[in-house]
C-alpha positions in Angstrom: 19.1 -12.3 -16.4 18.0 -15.7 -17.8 16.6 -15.6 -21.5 16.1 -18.4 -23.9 16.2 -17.6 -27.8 16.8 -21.3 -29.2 13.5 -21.3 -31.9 12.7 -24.7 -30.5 11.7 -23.0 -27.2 13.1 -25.7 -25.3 15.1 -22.9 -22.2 16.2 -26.1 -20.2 12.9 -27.0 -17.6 9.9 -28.6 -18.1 7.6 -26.1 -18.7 4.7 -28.2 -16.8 6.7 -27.8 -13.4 5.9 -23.4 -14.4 2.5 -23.5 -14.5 0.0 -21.3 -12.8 -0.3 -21.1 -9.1 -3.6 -22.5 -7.7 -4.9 -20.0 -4.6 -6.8 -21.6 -1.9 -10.2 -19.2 -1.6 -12.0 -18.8 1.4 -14.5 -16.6 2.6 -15.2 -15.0 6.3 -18.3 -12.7 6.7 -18.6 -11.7 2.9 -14.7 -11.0 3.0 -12.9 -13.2 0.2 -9.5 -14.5 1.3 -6.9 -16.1 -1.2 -3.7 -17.8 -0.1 -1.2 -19.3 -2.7 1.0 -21.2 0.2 -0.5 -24.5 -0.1 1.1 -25.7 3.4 -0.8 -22.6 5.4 -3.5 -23.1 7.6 -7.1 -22.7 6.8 -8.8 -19.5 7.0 -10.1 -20.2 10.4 -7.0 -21.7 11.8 -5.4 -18.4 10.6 -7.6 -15.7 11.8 -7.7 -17.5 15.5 -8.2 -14.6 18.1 -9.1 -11.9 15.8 -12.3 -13.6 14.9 -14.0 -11.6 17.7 -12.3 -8.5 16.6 -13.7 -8.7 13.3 -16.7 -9.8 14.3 -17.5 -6.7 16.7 -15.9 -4.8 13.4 -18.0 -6.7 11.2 -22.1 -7.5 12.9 -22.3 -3.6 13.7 -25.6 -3.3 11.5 -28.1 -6.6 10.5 -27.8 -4.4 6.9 -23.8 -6.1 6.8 -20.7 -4.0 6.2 -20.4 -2.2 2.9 -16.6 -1.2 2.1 -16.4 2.3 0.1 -12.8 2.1 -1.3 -11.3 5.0 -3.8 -7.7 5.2 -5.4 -5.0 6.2 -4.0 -1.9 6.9 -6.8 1.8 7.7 -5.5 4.2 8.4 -8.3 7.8 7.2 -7.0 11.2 8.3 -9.3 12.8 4.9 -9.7 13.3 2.4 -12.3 11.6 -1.2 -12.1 14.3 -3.0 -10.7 13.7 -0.6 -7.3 11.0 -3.2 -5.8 13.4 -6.3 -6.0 17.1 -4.1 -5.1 15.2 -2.6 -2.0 
């Protein structure tokens, strides 16, 4: 595991090459997409032949599509490093 202590905070990289991700944001039918691979295709590209899908899923009413969502909690025995080890 890679930790840097040195006071100066210099941990050998340029910090400016670390910076935040930009995501790409678009939007299909009220829906809101984000993509943080810059070399994807757009949104439309992407969705190709399930555009009618979601269309029939999506233009049932003229009142739109409203999306009810609750929680749903599961409580797995593991430590934190079970994500990246499986």
């Amino acid at each position: 595991e890679a930790f840097c202590d040195k006071k100066e905070g210099d941990c050998g990289f340029d910090k400016a090459d670390w910076g935040p991700l930009q995501a790409r944001v678009e939007t299909y039918k009220g829906l809101i997409f984000a993509n943080w691979d810059a070399q994807a295709p757009d949104l439309k590209t992407y969705l190709s032949d399930a555009t009618p899908y979601m269309d029939v899923m999506l233009d049932r009413t003229e009142a739109g599509t409203e999306v009810i969502t609750g929680m749903q909690k599961t409580v797995i025995p593991c430590n934190w490093k079970s994500a990246a080890e499986n």
